[in-house]
KEKE-3310 file (N, C-alpha, C; in steps of 0.2 Angstrom, whole numbers, plus 5000, padded with zeros to 4 digits):
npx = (5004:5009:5019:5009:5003:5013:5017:5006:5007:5017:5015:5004:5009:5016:5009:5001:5011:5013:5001:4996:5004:5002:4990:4995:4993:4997:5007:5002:5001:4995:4996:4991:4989:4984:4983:4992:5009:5007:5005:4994:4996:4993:4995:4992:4997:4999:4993:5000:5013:5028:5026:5034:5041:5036:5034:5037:5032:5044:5051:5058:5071:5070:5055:5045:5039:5024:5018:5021:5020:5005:4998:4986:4980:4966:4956:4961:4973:4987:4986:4993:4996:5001:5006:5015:5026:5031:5043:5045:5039:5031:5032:5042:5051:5057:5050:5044:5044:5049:5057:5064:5068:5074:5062:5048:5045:5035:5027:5022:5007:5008:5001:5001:4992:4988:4983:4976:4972:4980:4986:4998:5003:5012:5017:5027:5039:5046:5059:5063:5062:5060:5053:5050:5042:5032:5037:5026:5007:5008:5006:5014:5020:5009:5005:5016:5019:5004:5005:5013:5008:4995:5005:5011:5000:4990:5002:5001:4989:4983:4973:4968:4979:4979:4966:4970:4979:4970:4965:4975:4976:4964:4962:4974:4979:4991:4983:4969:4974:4978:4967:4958:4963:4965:4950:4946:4954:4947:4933:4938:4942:4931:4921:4930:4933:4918:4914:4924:4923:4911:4900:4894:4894:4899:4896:4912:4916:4904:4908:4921:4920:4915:4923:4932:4925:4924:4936:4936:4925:4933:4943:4936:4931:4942:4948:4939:4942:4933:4931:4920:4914:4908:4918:4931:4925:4919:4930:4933:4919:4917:4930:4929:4916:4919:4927:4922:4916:4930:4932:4928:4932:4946:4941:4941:4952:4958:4950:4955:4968:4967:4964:4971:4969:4969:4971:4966:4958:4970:4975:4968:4968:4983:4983:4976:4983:4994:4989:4986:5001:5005:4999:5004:5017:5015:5009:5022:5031:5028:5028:5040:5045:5039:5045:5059:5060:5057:5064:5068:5057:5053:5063:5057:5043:5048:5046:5044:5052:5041:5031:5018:5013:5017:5011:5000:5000:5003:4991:4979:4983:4986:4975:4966:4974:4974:4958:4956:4962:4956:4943:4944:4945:4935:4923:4928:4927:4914:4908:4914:4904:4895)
npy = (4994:5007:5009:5010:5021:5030:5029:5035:5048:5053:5050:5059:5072:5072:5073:5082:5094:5096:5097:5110:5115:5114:5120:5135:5150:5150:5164:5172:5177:5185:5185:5194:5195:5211:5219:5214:5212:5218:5217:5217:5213:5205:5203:5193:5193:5186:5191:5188:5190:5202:5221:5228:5220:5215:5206:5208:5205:5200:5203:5199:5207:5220:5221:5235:5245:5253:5258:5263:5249:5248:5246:5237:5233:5220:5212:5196:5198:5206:5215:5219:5228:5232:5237:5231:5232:5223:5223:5210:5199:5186:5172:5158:5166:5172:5174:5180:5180:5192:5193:5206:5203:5188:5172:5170:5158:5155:5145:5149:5152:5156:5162:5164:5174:5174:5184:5177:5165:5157:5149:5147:5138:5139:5132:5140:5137:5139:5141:5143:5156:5162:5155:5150:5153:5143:5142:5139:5134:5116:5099:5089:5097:5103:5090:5085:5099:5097:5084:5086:5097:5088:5079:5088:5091:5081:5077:5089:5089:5086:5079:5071:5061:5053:5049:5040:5031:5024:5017:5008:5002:4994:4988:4975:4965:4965:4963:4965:4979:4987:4983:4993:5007:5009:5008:5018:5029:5029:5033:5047:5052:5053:5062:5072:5076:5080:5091:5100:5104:5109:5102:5096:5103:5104:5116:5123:5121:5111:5098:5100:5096:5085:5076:5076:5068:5057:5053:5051:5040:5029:5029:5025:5013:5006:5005:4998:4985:4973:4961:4959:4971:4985:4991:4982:4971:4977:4985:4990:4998:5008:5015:5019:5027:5035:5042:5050:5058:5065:5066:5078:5087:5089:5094:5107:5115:5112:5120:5132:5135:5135:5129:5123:5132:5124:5112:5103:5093:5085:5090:5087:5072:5069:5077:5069:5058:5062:5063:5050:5045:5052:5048:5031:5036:5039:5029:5018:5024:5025:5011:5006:5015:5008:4996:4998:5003:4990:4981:4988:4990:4978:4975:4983:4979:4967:4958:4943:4946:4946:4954:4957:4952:4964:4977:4977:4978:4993:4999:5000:5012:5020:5024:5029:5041:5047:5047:5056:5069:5071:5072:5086:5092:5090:5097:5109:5114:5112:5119:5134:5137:5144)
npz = (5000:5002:4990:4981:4986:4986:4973:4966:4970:4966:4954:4952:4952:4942:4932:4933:4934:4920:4912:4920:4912:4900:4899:4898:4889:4874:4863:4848:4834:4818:4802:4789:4770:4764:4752:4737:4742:4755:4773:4785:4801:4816:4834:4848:4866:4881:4896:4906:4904:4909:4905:4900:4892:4882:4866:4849:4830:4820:4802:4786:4778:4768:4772:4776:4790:4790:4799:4817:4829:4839:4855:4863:4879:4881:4892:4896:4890:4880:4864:4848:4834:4816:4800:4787:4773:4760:4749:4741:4745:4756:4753:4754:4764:4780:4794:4812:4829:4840:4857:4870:4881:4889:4883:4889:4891:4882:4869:4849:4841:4823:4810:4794:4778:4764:4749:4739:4747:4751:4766:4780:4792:4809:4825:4835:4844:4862:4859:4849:4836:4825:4807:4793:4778:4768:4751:4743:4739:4739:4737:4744:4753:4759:4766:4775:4781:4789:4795:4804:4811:4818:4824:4834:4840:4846:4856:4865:4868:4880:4889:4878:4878:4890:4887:4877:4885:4895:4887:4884:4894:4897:4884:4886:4878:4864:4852:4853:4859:4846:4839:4846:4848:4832:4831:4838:4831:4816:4822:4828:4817:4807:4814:4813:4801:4796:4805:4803:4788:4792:4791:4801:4819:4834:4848:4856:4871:4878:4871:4876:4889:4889:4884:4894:4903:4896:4899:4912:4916:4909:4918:4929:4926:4925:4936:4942:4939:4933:4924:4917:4915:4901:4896:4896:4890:4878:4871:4860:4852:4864:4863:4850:4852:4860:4853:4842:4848:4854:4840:4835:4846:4841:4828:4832:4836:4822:4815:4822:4818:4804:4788:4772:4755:4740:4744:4753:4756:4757:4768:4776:4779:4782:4792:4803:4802:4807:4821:4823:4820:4832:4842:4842:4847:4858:4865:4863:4868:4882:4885:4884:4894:4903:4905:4905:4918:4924:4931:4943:4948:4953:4962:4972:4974:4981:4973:4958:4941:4933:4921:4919:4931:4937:4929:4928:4943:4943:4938:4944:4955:4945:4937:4947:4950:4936:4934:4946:4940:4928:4932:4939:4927:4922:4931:4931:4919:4915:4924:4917:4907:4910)
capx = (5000:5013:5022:5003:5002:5019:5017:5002:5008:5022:5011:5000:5012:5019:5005:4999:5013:5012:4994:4998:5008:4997:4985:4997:4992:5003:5005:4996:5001:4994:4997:4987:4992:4977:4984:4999:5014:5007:5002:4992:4998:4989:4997:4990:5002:4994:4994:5006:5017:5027:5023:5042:5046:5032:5037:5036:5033:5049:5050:5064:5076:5066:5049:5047:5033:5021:5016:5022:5017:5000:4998:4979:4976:4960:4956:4968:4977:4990:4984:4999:4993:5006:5006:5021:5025:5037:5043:5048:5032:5033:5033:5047:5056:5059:5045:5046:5044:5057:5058:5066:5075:5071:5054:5047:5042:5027:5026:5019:5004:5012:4998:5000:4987:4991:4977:4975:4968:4983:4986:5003:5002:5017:5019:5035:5043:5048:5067:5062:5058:5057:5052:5053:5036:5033:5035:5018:5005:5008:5002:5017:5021:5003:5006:5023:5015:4999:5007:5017:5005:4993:5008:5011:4993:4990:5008:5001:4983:4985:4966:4968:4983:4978:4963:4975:4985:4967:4964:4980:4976:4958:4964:4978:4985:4992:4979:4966:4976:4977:4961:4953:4964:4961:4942:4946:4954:4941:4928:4938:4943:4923:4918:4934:4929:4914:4915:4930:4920:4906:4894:4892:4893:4893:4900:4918:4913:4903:4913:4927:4918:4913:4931:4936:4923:4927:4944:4935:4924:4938:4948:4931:4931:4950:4950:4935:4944:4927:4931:4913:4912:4907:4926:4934:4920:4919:4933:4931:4913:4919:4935:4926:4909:4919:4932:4916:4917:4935:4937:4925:4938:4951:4941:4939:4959:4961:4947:4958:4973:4965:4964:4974:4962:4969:4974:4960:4959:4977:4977:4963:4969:4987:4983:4974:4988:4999:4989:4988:5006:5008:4996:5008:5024:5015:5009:5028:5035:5024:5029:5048:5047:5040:5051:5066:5058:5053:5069:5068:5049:5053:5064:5055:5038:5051:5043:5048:5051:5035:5030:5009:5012:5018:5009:4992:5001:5000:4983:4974:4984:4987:4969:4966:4977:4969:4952:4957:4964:4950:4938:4945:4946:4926:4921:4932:4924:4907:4906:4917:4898:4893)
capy = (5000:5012:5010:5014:5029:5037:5031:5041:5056:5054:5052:5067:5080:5073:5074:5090:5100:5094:5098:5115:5121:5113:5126:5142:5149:5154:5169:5172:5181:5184:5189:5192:5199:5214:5220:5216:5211:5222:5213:5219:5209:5205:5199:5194:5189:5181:5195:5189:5195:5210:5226:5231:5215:5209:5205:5210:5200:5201:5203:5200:5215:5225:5224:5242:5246:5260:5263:5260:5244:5250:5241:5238:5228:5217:5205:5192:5199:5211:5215:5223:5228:5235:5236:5230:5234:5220:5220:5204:5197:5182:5168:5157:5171:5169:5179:5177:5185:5192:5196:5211:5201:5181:5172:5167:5150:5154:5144:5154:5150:5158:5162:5169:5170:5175:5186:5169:5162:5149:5148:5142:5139:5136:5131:5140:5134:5145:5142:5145:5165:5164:5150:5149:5151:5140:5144:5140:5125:5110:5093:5087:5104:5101:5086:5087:5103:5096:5078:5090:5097:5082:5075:5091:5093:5076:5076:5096:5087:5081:5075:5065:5057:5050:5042:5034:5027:5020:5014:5004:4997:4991:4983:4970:4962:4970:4964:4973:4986:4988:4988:4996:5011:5010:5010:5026:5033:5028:5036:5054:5056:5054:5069:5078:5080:5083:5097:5104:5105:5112:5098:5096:5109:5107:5122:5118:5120:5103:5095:5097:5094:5077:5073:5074:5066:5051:5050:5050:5032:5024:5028:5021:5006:5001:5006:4994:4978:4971:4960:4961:4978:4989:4994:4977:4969:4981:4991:4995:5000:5011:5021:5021:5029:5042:5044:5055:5066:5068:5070:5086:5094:5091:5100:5114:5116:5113:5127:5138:5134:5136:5127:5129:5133:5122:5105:5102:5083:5082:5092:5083:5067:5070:5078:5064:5052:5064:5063:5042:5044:5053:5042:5028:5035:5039:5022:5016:5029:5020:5004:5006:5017:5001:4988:5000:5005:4986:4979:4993:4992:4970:4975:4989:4979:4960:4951:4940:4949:4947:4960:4954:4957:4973:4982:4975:4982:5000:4999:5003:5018:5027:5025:5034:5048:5048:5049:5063:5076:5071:5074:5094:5096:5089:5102:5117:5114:5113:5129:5137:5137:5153)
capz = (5000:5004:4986:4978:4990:4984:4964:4963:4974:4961:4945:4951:4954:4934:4927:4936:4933:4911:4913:4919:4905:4893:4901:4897:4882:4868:4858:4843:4826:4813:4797:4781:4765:4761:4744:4734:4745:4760:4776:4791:4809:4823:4837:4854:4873:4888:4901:4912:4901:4907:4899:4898:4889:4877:4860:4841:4825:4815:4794:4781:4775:4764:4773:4780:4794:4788:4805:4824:4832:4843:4858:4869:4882:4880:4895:4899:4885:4876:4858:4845:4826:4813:4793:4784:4764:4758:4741:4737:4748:4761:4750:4757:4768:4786:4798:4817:4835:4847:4864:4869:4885:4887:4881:4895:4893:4879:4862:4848:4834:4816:4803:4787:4773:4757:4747:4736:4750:4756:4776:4782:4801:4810:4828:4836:4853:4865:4859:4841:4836:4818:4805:4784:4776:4765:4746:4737:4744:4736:4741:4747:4759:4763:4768:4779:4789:4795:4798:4810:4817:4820:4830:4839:4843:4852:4859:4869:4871:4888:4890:4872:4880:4896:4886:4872:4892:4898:4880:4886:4903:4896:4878:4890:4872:4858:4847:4857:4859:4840:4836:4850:4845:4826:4833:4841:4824:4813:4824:4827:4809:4805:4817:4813:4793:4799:4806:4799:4783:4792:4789:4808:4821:4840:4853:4860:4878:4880:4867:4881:4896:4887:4882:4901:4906:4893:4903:4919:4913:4908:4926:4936:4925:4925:4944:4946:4939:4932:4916:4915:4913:4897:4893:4897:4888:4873:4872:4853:4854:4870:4861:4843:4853:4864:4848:4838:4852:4853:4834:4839:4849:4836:4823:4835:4834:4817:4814:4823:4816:4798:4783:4767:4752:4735:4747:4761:4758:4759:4776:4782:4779:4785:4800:4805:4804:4812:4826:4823:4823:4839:4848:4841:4847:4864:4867:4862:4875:4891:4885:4885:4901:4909:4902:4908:4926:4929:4936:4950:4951:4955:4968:4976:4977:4982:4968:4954:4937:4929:4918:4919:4939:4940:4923:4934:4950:4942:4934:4948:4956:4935:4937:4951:4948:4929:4935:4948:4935:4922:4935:4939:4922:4920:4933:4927:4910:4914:4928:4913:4901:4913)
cpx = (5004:5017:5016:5003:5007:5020:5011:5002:5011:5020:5006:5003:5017:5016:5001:5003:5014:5006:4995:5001:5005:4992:4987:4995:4998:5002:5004:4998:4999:4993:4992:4989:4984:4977:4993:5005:5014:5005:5000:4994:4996:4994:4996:4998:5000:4996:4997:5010:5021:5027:5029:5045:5040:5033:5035:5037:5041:5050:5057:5064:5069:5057:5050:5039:5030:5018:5019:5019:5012:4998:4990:4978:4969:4961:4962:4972:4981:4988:4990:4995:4998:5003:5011:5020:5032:5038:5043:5042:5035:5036:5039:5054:5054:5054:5045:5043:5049:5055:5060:5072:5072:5064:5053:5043:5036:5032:5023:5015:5006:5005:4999:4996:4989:4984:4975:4972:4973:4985:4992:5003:5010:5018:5024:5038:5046:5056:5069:5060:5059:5056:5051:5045:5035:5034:5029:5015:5005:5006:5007:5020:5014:5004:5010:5019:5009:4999:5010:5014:5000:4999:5008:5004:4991:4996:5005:4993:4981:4979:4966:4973:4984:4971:4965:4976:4977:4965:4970:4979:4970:4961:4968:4982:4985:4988:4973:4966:4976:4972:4957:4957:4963:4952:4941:4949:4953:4937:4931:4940:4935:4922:4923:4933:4923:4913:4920:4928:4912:4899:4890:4897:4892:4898:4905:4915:4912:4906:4918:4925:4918:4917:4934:4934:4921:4932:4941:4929:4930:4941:4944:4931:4937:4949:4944:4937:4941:4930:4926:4910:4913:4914:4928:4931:4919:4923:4932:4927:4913:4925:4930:4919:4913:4923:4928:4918:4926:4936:4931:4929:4945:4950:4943:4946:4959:4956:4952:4966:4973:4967:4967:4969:4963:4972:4971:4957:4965:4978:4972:4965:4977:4987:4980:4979:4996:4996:4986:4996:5008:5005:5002:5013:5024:5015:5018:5032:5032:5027:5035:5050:5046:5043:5059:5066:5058:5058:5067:5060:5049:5055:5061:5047:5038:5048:5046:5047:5047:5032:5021:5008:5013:5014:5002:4994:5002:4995:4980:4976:4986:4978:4967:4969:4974:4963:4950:4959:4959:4944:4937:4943:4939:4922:4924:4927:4917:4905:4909:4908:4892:4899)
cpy = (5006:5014:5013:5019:5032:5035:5035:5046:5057:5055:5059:5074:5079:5076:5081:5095:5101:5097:5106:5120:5120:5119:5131:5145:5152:5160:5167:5178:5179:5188:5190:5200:5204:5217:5216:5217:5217:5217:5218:5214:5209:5199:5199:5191:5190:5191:5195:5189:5201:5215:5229:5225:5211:5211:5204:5204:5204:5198:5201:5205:5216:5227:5231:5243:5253:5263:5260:5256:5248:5246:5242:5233:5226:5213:5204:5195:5204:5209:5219:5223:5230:5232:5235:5231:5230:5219:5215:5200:5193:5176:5164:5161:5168:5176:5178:5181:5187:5195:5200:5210:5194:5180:5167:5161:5149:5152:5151:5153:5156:5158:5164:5167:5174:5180:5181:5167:5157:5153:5142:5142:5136:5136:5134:5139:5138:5144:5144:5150:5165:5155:5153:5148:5149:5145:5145:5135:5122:5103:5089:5091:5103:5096:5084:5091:5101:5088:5080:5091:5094:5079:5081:5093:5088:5075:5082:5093:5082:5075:5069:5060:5052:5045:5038:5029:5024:5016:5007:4999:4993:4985:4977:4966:4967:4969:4966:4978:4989:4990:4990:5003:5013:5011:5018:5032:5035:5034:5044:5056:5059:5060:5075:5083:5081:5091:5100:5105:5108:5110:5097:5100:5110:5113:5117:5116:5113:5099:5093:5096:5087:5072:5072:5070:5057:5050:5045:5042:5029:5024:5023:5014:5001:5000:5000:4987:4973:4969:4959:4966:4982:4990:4988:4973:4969:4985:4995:5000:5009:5017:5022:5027:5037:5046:5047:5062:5068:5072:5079:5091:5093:5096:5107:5117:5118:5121:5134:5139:5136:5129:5130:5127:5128:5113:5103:5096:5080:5084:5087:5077:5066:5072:5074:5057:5055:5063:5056:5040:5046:5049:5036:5029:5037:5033:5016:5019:5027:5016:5003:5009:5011:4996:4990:5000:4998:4983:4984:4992:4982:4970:4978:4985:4970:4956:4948:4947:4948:4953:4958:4959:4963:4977:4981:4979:4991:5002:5004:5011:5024:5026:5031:5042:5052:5051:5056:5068:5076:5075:5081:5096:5098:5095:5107:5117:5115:5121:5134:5138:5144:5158)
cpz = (5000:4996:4982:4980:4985:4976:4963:4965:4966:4954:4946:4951:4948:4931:4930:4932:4922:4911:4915:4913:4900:4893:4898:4891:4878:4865:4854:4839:4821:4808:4790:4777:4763:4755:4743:4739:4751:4764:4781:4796:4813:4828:4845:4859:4876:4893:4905:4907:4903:4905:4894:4892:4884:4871:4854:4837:4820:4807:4791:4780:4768:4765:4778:4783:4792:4792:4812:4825:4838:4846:4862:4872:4882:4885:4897:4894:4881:4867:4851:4838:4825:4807:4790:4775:4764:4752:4738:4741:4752:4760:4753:4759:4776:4790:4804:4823:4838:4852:4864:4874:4883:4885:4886:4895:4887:4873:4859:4841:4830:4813:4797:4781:4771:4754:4744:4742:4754:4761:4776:4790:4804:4819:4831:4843:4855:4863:4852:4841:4827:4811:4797:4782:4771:4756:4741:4741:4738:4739:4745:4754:4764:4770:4776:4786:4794:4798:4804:4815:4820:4828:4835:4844:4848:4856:4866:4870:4876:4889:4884:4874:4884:4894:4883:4880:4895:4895:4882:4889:4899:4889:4880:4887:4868:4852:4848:4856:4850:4839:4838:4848:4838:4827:4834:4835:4820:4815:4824:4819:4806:4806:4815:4806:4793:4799:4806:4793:4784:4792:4796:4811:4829:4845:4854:4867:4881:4877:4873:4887:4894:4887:4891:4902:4902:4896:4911:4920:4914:4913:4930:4932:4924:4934:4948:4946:4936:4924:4913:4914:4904:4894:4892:4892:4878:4870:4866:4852:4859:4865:4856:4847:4854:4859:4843:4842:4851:4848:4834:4842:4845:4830:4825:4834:4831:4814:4818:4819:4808:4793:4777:4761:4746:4738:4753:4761:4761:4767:4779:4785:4784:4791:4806:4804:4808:4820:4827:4826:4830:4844:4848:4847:4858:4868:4868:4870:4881:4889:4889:4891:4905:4909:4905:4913:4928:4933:4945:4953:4955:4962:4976:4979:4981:4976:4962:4946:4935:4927:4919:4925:4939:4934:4927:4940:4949:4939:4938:4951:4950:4937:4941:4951:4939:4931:4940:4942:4930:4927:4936:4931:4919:4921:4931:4921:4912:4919:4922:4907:4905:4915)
residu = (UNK:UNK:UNK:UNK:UNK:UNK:UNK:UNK:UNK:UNK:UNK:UNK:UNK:UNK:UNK:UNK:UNK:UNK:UNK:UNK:UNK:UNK:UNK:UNK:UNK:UNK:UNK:UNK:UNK:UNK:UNK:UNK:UNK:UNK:UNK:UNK:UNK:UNK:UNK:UNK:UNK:UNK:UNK:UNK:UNK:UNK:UNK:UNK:UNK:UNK:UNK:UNK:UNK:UNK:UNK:UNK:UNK:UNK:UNK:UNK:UNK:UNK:UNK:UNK:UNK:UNK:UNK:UNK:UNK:UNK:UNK:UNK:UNK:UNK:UNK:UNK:UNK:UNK:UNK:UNK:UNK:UNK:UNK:UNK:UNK:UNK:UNK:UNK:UNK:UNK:UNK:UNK:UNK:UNK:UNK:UNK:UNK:UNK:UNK:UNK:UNK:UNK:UNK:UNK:UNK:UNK:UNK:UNK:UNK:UNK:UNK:UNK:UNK:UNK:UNK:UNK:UNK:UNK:UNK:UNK:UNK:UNK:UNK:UNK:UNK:UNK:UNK:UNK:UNK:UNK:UNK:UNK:UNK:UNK:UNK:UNK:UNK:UNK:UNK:UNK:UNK:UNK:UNK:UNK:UNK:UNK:UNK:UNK:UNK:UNK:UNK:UNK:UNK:UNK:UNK:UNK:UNK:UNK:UNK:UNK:UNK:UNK:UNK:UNK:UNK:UNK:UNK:UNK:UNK:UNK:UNK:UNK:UNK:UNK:UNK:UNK:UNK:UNK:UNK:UNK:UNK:UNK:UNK:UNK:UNK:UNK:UNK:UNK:UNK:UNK:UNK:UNK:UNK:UNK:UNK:UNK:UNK:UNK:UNK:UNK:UNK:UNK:UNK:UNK:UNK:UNK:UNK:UNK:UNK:UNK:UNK:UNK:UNK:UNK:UNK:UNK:UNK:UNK:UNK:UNK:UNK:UNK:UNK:UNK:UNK:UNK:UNK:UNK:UNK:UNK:UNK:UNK:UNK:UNK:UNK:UNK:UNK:UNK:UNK:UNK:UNK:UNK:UNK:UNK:UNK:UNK:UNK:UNK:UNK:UNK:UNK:UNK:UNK:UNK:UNK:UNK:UNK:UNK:UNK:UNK:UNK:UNK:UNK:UNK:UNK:UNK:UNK:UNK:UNK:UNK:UNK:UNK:UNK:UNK:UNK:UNK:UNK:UNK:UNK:UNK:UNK:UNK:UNK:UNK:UNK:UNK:UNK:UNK:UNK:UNK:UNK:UNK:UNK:UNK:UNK:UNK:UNK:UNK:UNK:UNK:UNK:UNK:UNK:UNK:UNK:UNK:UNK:UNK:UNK:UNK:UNK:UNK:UNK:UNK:UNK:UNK:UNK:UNK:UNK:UNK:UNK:UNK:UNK:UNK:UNK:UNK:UNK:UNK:UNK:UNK:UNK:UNK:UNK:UNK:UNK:UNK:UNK:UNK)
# end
């Protein structure tokens, strides 16, 4: 008992302080061409932001600002606009943000839209301050960037990733796990072209209340140990059902993110194995912590090396600690609809 107590303190104040940062939000520019090699800029930073240090989009040589950067706070939020006139346009040039001292820890969503209608989006990490816009859309550029972001989307969607990890515990063989997973990518791809094309349509808000409270099933049902239960039973049936909803808080992203205008199959398609891929390489990354950890986990609990015992002898308290942070997340989410 005493090893359950100190792996889930251990696992909650992991998965707490990931869960946190995934909260913070990131700054946000965005750029769009309004004539002829001009752009307008919008660009918001979170309000803990200091005022003395918050940070400008940066241009290639020849773009010239035809007016001061003008700054308004909004809410939680600092707002900045400017106009740039670049001769030679953005087309594969290098476009960025910078600090003024260090960047405090914030990512940063990149847009630029073209008057043509294409939309490059580009993810930057807080160690990264400028990034290479593409040259033109093409199917295989397509392709690349939203495989990208697919992975990086599910890798930063902490609640998607704790249900892939209960998708784990409940499937117990790799042929299970297979296709109880392919269930669950089947069904959000549906929902996400869906309503990424607008055919269906519901608020985010309950979308993500529903997604927590997908997590927080799957904890009561591993935590209860019932091979006769609904998940243990069904697990397909179970990811495939709650994996509609999910692909609902996927589109809600990629709607923020944008679509590009002559390749919007290929993104769809892509980004939806980007974020197959990242489930993949999550699933791989438990596995191999546990096959590396298990020697010390034999010693620590006396028992022989059997991998069955000990992945069974963390079931229950990953649960527990799963189904606590889904829970918070349930309740925030749903007091958050006033």
């Amino acid at each position: 008992m005493k090893f359950v107590a100190r792996f889930s303190l251990l696992l909650l104040l992991v998965v707490a302080s990931v869960s946190s940062a995934h909260d913070a939000r990131p700054n946000y520019v965005q750029v769009t061409e309004t004539t002829p090699n001009t752009y307008s800029v919008m660009w918001k930073v979170p309000a803990s932001v200091p005022g003395a240090v918050l940070p400008y989009p940066i241009f290639p040589e020849g773009c010239v600002a035809e007016r001061r950067a003008a700054w308004r706070e909004a809410g939680a939020e600092y707002m900045g606009q400017q106009v740039f006139a670049c001769d030679a346009g953005l087309s594969g040039r290098k476009v960025g943000i910078r600090f003024p001292d260090i960047n405090p820890s914030l990512s940063t969503l990149y847009k630029v839209r073209f008057a043509n209608g294409e939309e490059h989006v580009k993810i930057l990490k807080p160690g990264q301050d400028d990034w290479t816009v593409p040259a033109a859309e093409n199917r295989f550029g397509v392709a690349k960037e939203y495989t990208l972001l697919g992975i990086e989307h599910i890798w930063a969607g902490i609640d998607h990733l704790l249900f892939v990890a209960c998708l784990l515990f409940v499937a117990q063989t790799p042929r299970r796990l297979l296709i109880t997973i392919t269930g669950f990518t089947v069904a959000h791809s549906i929902t996400l072209a869906l309503s990424t094309l607008d055919v269906v349509r519901i608020a985010t808000p309950p979308v993500e209340a529903v997604i927590a409270l997908s997590v927080v099933f799957l904890a009561w049902e591993i935590a209860k140990q019932d091979d006769a239960s609904l998940a243990y039973r069904f697990p397909v049936a179970v990811s495939a059902s709650f994996g509609l909803l999910h692909g609902f808080g996927f589109a809600a992203v990629l709607r923020d993110i944008g679509m590009p205008q002559t390749e919007l199959p290929t993104a769809l398609l892509f980004f939806n194995v980007g974020v197959e891929v990242g489930q993949i390489l999550f699933v791989l990354a438990l596995l191999v912590a546990f096959f590396a950890l298990r020697p010390g986990l034999a010693r620590l609990l006396k028992t022989p090396s059997d991998p069955v015992t000990h992945w069974e002898s963390l079931t229950v308290p990953a649960s527990y600690v799963i189904g606590s942070i889904a829970t918070y997340w349930m309740i925030d989410r749903i007091t958050g609809f006033w």
